[in-house]
C-alpha positions as protocol buffer text, in pm:
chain_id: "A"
residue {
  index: 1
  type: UNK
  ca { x: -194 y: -4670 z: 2700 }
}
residue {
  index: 2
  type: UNK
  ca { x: -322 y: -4343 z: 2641 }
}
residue {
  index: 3
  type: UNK
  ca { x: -675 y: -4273 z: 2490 }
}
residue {
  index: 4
  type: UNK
  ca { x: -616 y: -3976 z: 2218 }
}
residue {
  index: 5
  type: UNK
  ca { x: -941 y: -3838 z: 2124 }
}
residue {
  index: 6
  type: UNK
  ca { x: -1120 y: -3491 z: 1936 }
}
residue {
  index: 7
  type: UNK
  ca { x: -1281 y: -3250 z: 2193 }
}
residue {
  index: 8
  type: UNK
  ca { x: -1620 y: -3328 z: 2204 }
}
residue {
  index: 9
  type: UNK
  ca { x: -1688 y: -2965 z: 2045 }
}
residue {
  index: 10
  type: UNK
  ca { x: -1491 y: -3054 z: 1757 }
}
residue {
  index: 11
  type: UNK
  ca { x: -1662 y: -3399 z: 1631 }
}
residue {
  index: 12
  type: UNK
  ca { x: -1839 y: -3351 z: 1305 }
}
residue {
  index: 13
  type: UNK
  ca { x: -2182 y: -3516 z: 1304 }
}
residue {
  index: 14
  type: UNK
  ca { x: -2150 y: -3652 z: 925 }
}
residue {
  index: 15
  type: UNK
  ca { x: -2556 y: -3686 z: 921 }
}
residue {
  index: 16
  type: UNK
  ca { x: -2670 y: -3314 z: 860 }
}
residue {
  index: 17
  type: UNK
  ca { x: -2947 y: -3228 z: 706 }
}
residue {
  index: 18
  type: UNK
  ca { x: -3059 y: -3339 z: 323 }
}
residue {
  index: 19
  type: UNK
  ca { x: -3174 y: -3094 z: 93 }
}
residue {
  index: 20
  type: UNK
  ca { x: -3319 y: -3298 z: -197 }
}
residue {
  index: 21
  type: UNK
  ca { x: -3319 y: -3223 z: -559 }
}
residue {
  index: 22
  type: UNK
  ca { x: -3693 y: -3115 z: -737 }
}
residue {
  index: 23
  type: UNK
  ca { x: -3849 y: -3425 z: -896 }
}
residue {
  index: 24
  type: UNK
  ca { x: -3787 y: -3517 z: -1210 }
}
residue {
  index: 25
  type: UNK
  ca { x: -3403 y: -3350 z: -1201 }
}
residue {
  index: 26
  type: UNK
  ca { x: -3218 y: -3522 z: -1449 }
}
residue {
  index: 27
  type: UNK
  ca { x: -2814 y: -3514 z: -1388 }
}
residue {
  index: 28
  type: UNK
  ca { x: -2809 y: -3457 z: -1010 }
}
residue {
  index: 29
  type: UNK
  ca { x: -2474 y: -3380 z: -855 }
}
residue {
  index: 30
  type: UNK
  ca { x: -2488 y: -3394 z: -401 }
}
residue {
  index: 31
  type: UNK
  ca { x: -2300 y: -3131 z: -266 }
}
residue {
  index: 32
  type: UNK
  ca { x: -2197 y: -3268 z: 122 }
}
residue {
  index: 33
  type: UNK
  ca { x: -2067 y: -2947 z: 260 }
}
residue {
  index: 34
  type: UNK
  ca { x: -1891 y: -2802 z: 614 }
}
residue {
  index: 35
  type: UNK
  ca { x: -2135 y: -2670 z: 810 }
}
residue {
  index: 36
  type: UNK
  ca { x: -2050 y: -2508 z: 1140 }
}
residue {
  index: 37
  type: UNK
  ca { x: -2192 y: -2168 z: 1343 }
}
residue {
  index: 38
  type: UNK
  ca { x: -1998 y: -2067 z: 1651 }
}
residue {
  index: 39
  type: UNK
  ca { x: -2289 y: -1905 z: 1750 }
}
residue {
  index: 40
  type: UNK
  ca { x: -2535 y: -2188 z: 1756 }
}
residue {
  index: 41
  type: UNK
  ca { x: -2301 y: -2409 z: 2001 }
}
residue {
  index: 42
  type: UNK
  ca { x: -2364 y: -2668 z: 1806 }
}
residue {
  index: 43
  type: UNK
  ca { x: -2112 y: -2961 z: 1659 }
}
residue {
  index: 44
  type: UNK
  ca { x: -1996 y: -2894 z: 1317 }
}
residue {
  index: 45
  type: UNK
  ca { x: -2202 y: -3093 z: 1020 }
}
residue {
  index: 46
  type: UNK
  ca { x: -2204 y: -3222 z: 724 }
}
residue {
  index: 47
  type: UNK
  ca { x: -2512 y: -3056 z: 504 }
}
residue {
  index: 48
  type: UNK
  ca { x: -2619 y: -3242 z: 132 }
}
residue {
  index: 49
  type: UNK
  ca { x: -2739 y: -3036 z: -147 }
}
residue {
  index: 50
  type: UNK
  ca { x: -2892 y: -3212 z: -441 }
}
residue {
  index: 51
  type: UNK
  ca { x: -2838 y: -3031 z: -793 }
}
residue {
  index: 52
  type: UNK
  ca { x: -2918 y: -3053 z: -1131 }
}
residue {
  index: 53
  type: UNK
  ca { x: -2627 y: -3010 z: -1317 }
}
residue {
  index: 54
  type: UNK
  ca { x: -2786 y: -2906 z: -1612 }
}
residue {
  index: 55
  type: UNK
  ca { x: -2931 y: -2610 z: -1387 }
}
residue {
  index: 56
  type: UNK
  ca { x: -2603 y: -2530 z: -1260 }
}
residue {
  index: 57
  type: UNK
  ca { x: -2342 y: -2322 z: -1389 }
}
residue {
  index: 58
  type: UNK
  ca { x: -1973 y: -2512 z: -1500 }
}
residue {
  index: 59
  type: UNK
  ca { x: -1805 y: -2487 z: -1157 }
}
residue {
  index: 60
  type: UNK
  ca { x: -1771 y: -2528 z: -780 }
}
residue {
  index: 61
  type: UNK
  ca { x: -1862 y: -2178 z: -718 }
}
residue {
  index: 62
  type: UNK
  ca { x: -2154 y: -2141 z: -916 }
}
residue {
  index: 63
  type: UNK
  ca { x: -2287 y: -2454 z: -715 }
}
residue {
  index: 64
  type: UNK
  ca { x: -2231 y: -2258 z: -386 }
}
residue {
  index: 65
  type: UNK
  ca { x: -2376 y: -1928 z: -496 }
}
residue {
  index: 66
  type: UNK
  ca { x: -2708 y: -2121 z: -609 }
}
residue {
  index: 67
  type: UNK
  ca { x: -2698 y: -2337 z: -272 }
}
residue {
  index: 68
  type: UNK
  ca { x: -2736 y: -2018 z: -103 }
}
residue {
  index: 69
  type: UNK
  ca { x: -2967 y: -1822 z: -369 }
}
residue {
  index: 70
  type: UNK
  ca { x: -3209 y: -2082 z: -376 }
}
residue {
  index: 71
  type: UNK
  ca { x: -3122 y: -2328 z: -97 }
}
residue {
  index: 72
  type: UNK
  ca { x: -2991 y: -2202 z: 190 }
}
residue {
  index: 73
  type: UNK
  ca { x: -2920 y: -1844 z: 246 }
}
residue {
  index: 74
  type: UNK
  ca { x: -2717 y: -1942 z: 555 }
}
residue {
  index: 75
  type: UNK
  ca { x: -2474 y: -2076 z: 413 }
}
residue {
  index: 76
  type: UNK
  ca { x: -2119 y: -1883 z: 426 }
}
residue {
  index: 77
  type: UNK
  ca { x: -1820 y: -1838 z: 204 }
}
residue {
  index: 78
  type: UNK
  ca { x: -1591 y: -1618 z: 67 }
}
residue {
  index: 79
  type: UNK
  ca { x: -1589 y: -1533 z: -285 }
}
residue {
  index: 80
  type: UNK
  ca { x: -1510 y: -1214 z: -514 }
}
residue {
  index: 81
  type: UNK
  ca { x: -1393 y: -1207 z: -867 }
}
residue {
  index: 82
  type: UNK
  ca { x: -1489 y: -1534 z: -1005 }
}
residue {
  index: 83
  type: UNK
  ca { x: -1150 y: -1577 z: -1274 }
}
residue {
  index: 84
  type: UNK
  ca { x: -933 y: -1682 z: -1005 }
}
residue {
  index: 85
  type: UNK
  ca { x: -741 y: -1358 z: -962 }
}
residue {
  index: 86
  type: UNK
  ca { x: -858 y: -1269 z: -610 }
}
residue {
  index: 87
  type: UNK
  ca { x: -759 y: -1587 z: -399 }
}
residue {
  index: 88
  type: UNK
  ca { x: -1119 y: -1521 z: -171 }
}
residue {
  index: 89
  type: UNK
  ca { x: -1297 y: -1899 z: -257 }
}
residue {
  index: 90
  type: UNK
  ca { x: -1005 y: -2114 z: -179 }
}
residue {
  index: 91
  type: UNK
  ca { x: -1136 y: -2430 z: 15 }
}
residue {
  index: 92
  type: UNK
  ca { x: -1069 y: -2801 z: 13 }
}
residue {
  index: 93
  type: UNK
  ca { x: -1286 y: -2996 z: -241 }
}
residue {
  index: 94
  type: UNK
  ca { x: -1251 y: -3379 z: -205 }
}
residue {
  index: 95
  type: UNK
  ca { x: -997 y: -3340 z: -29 }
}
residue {
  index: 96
  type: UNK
  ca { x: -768 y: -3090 z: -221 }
}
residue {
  index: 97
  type: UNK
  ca { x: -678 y: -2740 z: -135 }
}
residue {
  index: 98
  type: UNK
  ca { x: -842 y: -2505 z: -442 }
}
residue {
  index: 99
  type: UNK
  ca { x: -1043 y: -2220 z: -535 }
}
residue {
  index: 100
  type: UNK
  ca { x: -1413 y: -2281 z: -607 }
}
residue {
  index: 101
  type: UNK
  ca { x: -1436 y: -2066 z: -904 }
}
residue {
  index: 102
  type: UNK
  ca { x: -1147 y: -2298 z: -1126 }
}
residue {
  index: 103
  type: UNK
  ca { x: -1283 y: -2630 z: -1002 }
}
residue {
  index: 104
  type: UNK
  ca { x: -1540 y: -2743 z: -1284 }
}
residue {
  index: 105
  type: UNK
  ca { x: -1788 y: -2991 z: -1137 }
}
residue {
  index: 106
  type: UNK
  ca { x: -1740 y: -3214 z: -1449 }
}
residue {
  index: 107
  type: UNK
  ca { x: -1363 y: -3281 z: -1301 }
}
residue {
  index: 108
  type: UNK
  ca { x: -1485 y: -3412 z: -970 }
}
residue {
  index: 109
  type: UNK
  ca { x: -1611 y: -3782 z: -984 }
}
residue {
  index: 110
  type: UNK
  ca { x: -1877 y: -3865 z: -677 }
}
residue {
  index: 111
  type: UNK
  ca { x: -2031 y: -3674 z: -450 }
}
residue {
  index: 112
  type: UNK
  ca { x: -1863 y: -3308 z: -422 }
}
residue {
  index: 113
  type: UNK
  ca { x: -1699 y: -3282 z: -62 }
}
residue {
  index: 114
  type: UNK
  ca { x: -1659 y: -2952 z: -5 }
}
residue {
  index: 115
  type: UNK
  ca { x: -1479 y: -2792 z: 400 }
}
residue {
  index: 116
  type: UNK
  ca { x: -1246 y: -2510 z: 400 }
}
residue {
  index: 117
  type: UNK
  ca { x: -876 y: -2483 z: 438 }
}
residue {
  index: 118
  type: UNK
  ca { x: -789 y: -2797 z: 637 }
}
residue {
  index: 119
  type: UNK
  ca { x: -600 y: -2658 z: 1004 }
}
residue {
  index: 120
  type: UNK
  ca { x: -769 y: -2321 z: 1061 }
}
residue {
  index: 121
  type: UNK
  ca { x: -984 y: -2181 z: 1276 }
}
residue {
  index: 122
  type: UNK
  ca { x: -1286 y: -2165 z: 1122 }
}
residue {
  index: 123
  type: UNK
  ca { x: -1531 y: -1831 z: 1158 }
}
residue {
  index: 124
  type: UNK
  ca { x: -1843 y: -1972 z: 998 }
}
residue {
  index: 125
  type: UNK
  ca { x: -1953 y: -2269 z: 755 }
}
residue {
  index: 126
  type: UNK
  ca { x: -1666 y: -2228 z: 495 }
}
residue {
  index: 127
  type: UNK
  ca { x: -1461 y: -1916 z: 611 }
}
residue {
  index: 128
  type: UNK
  ca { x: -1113 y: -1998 z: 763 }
}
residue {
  index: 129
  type: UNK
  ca { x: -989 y: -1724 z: 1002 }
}
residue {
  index: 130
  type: UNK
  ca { x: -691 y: -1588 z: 828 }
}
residue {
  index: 131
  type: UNK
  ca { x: -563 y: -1326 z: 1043 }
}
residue {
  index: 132
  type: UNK
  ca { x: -257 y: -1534 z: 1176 }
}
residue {
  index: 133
  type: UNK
  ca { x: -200 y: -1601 z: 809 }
}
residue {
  index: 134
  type: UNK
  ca { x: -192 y: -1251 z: 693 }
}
residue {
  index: 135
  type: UNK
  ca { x: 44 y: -1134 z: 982 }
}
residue {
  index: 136
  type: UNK
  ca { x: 260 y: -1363 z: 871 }
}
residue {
  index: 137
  type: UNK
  ca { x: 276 y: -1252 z: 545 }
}
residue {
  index: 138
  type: UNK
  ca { x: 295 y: -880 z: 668 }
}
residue {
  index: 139
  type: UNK
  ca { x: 630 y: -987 z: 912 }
}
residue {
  index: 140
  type: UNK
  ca { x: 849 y: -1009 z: 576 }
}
residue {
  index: 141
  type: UNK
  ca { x: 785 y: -683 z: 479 }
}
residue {
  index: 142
  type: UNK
  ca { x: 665 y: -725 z: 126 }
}
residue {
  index: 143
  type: UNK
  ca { x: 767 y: -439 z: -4 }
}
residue {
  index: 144
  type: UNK
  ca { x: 1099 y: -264 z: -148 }
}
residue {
  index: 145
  type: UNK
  ca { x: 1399 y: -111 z: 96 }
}
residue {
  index: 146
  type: UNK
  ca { x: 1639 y: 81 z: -67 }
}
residue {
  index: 147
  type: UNK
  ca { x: 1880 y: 369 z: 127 }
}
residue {
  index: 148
  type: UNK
  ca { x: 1986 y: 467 z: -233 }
}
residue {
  index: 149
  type: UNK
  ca { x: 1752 y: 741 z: -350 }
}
residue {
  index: 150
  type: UNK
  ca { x: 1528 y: 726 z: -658 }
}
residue {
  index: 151
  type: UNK
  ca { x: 1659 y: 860 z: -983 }
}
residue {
  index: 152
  type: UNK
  ca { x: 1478 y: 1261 z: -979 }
}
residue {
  index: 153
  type: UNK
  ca { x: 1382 y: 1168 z: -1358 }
}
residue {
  index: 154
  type: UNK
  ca { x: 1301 y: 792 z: -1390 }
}
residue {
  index: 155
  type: UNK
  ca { x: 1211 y: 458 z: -1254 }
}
residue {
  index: 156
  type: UNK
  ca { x: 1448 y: 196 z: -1046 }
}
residue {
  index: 157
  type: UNK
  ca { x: 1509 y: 8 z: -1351 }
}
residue {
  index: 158
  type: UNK
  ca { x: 1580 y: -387 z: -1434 }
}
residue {
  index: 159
  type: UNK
  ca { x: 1708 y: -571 z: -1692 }
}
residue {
  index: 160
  type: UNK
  ca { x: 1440 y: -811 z: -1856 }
}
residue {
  index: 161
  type: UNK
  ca { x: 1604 y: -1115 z: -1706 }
}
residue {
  index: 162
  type: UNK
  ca { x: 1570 y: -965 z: -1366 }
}
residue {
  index: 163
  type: UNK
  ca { x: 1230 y: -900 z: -1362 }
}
residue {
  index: 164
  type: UNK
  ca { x: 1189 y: -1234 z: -1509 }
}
residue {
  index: 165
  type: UNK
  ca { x: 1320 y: -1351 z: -1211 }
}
residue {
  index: 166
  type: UNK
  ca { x: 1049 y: -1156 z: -979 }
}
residue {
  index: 167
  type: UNK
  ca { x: 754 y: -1204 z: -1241 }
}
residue {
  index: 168
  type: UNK
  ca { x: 611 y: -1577 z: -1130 }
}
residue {
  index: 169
  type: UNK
  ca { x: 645 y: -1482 z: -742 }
}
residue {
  index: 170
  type: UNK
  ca { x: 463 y: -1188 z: -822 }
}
residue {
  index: 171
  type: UNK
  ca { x: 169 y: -1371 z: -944 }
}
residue {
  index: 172
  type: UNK
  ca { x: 110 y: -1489 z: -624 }
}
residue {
  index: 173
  type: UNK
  ca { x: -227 y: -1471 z: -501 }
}
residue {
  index: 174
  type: UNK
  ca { x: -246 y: -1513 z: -134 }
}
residue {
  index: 175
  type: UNK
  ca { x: -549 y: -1760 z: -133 }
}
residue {
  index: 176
  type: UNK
  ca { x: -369 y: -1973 z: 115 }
}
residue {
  index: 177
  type: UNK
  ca { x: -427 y: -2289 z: -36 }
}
residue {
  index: 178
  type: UNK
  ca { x: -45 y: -2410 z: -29 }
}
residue {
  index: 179
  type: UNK
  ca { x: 0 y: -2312 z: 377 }
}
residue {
  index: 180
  type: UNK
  ca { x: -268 y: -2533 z: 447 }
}
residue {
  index: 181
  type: UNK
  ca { x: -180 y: -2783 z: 293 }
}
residue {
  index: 182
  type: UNK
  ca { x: 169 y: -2792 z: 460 }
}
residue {
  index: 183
  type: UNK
  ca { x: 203 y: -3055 z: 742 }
}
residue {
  index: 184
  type: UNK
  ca { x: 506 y: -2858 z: 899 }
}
residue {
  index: 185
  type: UNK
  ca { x: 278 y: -2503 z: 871 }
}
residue {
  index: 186
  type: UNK
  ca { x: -5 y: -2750 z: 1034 }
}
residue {
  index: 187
  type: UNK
  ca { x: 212 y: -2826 z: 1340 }
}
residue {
  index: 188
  type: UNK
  ca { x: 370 y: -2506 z: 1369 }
}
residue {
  index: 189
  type: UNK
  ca { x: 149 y: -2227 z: 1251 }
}
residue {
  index: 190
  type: UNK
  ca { x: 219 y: -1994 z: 1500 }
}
residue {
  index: 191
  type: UNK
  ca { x: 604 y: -1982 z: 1496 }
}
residue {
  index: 192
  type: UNK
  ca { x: 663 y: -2102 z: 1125 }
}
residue {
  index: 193
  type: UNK
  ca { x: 562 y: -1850 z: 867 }
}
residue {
  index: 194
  type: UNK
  ca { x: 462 y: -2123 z: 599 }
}
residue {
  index: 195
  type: UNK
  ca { x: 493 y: -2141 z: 192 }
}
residue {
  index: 196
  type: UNK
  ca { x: 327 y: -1802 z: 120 }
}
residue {
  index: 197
  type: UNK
  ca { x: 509 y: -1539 z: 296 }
}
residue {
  index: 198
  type: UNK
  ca { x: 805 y: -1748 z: 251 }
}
residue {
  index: 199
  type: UNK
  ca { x: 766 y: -1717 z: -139 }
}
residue {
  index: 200
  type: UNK
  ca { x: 671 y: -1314 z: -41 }
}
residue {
  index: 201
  type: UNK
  ca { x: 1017 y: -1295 z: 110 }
}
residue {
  index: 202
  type: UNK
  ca { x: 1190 y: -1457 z: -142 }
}
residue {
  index: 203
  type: UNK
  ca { x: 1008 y: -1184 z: -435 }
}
residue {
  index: 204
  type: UNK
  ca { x: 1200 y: -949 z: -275 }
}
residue {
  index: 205
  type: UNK
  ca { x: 1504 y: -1102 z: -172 }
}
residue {
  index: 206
  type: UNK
  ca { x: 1584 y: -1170 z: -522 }
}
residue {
  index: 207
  type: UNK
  ca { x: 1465 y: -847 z: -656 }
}
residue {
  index: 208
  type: UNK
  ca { x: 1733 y: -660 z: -778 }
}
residue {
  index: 209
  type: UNK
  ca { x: 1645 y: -315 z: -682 }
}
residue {
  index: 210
  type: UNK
  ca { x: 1585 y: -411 z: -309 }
}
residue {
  index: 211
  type: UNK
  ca { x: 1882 y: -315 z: -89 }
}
residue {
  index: 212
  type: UNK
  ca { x: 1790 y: -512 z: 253 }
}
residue {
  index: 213
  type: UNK
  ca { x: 1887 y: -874 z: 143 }
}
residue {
  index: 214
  type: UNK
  ca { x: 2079 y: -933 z: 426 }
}
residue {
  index: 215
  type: UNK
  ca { x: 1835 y: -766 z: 670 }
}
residue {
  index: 216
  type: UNK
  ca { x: 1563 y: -956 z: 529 }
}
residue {
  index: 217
  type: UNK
  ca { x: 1787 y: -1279 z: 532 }
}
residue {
  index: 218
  type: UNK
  ca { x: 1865 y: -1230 z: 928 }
}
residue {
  index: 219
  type: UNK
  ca { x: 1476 y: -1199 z: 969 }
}
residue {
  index: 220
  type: UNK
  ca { x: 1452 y: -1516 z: 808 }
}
residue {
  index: 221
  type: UNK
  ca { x: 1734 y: -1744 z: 1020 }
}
residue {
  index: 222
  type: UNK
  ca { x: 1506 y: -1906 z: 1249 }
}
residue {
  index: 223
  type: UNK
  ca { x: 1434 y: -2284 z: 1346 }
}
residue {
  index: 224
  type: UNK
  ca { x: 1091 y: -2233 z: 1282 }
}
residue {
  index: 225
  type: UNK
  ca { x: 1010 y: -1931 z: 1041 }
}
residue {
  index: 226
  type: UNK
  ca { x: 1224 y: -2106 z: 757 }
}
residue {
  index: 227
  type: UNK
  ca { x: 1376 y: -2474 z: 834 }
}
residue {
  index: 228
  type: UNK
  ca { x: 997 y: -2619 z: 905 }
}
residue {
  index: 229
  type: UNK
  ca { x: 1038 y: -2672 z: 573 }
}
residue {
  index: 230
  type: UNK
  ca { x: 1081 y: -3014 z: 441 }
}
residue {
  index: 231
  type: UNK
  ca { x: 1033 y: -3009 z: 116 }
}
residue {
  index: 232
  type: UNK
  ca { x: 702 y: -3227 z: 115 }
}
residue {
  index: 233
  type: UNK
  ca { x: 595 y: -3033 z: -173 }
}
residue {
  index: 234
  type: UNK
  ca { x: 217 y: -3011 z: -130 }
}
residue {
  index: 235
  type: UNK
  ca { x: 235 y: -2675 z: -112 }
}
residue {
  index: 236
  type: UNK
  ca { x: 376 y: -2634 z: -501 }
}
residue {
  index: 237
  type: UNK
  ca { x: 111 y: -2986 z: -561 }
}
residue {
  index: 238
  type: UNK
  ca { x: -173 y: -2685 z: -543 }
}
residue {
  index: 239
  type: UNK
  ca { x: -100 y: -2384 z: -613 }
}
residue {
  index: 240
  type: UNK
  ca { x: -361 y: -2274 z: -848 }
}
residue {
  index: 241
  type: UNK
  ca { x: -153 y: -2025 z: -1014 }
}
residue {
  index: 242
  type: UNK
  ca { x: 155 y: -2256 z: -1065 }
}
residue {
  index: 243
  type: UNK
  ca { x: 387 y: -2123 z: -863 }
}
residue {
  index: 244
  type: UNK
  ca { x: 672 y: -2313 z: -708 }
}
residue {
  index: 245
  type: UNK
  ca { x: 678 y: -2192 z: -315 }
}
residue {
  index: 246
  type: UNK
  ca { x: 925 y: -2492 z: -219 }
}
residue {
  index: 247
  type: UNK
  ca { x: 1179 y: -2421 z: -496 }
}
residue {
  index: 248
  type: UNK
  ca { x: 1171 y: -2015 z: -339 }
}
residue {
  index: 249
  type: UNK
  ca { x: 1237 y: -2195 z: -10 }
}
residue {
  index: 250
  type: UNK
  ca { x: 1494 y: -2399 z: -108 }
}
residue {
  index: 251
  type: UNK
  ca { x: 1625 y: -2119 z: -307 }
}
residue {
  index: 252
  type: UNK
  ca { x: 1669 y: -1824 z: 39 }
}
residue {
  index: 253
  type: UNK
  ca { x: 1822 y: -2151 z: 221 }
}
residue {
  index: 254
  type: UNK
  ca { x: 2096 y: -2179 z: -58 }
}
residue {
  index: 255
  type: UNK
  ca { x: 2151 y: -1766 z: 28 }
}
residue {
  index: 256
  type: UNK
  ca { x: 2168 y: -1862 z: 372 }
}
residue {
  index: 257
  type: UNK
  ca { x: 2445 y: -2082 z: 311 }
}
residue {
  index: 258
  type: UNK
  ca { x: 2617 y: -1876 z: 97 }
}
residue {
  index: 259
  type: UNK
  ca { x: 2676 y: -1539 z: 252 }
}
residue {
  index: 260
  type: UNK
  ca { x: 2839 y: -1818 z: 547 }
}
residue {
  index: 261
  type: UNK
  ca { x: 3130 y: -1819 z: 290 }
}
C-alpha cells in the first residue's frame, strides 16, 4: 500500500505564535491567520490575533490592516480600494473564497480563519502568486477584433439588448476567487484556463461588434482549456460580484456545438 504524504516543507505547524488581546478587552474576536516567508525556510504557520471588536472597524480587512498597524507589521496582503471594486484582498476566510473588504466580521461565527486562495503558490503570508492566472486570462485576448473599419464619425454601436448581454461579464473583477475554488482548475491549472478567463472569452464572444468568434472559438476547442469544466459550480457559489462563470461556460460549449451544424 502506498504511504501518500505532504512534503515536509509544506506541513503547516497549526501552533504559531499568540498575540493576546490588552486586558480588560471586552468583545474579543481571534484572528488564526496563514503565515508563511519563503525567505525564512521555515514551515508555514498558523499566527492568532486577539481583537476587540469594538476597536475594530466592520470587516475582514479592517482586522488585517490593524493586525499589521498595531500588531505585526510583517504581516502581508494585498489590498487597494476597500468597496470591492479592485479584486486585490480576495482570500479564503473559514474556508470560503472572498474579498476581505465585503466580509463583515459580525457574519463569521468562531474564530476567523483566514489563508489565501486555496491551490496557489503562495509569495508571502497571504499573497497568492497570480502570474499563471493572469496569462491565462491574457491567452483569450480580451479585447475587440474587428477587420471592418470604424465608422470615420461615430462609435461601433449596439442595441440595448446587446450590451445587456455583455454588461454582467463585464463586471468582472479578476480577484480570482472562483478559479480557486474550482477542483478541475486545481488539478489542471497549467493546461486548463479556469472560470475567469473563460467568462473573459465568453464577454467577447458574445459581443456583437467583435468579428473573431470563430477564431476565438478554435482557440477555445481544447480538452483542457474548456471541457475541465464540470459544472461543479463553486466557481458561480463565490463570486463576489454575482456573476455566473459556469452558465458563460456552458453557454461557448453550446456555440461549439452549434457551428458543428
Amino acid at each position: 500500500m502506498a504511504d501518500l504524504f505532504l512534503p515536509a516543507g509544506s506541513r503547516v505547524d497549526p501552533h504559531g505564535k499568540v498575540h493576546k488581546a490588552a486586558p480588560g478587552a471586552a468583545a474579543v474576536r481571534s484572528f488564526r491567520i496563514y503565515r508563511f516567508d519563503p525567505d525564512s525556510g521555515q514551515n508555514p504557520r498558523i499566527d492568532t490575533f486577539e481583537l476587540d471588536a469594538k476597536s475594530c472597524g466592520p470587516m475582514v480587512l479592517d482586522a488585517l490592516i490593524q493586525i499589521k498597524g498595531q500588531v505585526d507589521s510583517s504581516l502581508t496582503f494585498r489590498r487597494s480600494c476597500r468597496e470591492g471594486i479592485c479584486g486585490s484582498c480576495a482570500m479564503n476566510i473559514n474556508g470560503v473564497n472572498r474579498l476581505a473588504c465585503t466580509t463583515a466580521i459580525s457574519d463569521l461565527g468562531g474564530d476567523v480563519k483566514i489563508y489565501p486562495l486555496p491551490h496557489m503558490p503562495v509569495v508571502k503570508d497571504l499573497v497568492p502568486d497570480l502570474t499563471n492566472f493572469y496569462a491565462q486570462y491574457a491567452s483569450v485576448e480580451p479585447w475587440l477584433k474587428t477587420r471592418t473599419p470604424a465608422p470615420p464619425d461615430k462609435e461601433r454601436l449596439q442595441a440595448k439588448e446587446e450590451q445587456e448581454v455583455i454588461d454582467r461579464p463585464s463586471a468582472c473583477i479578476l480577484c480570482a476567487c472562483c478559479s480557486t475554488a474550482c477542483p478541475s482548475y486545481w488539478w489542471n491549472s497549467d493546461r486548463s484556463l479556469g472560470p475567469a478567463a473563460l467568462l473573459a472569452a465568453y464577454r467577447w464572444i458574445v459581443d456583437t461588434r467583435d468579428e473573431a468568434t470563430g477564431e476565438r472559438l478554435d482557440a477555445l476547442n481544447d480538452p483542457f482549456k474548456l471541457y475541465r469544466c464540470h459544472t461543479i459550480m463553486n466557481c458561480t457559489d463565490v463570486c463576489p460580484k454575482d456573476l455566473n462563470p459556469a452558465k458563460a461556460i456552458a453557454v461557448i460549449k453550446k456555440k461549439m456545438i452549434e457551428r458543428q451544424h
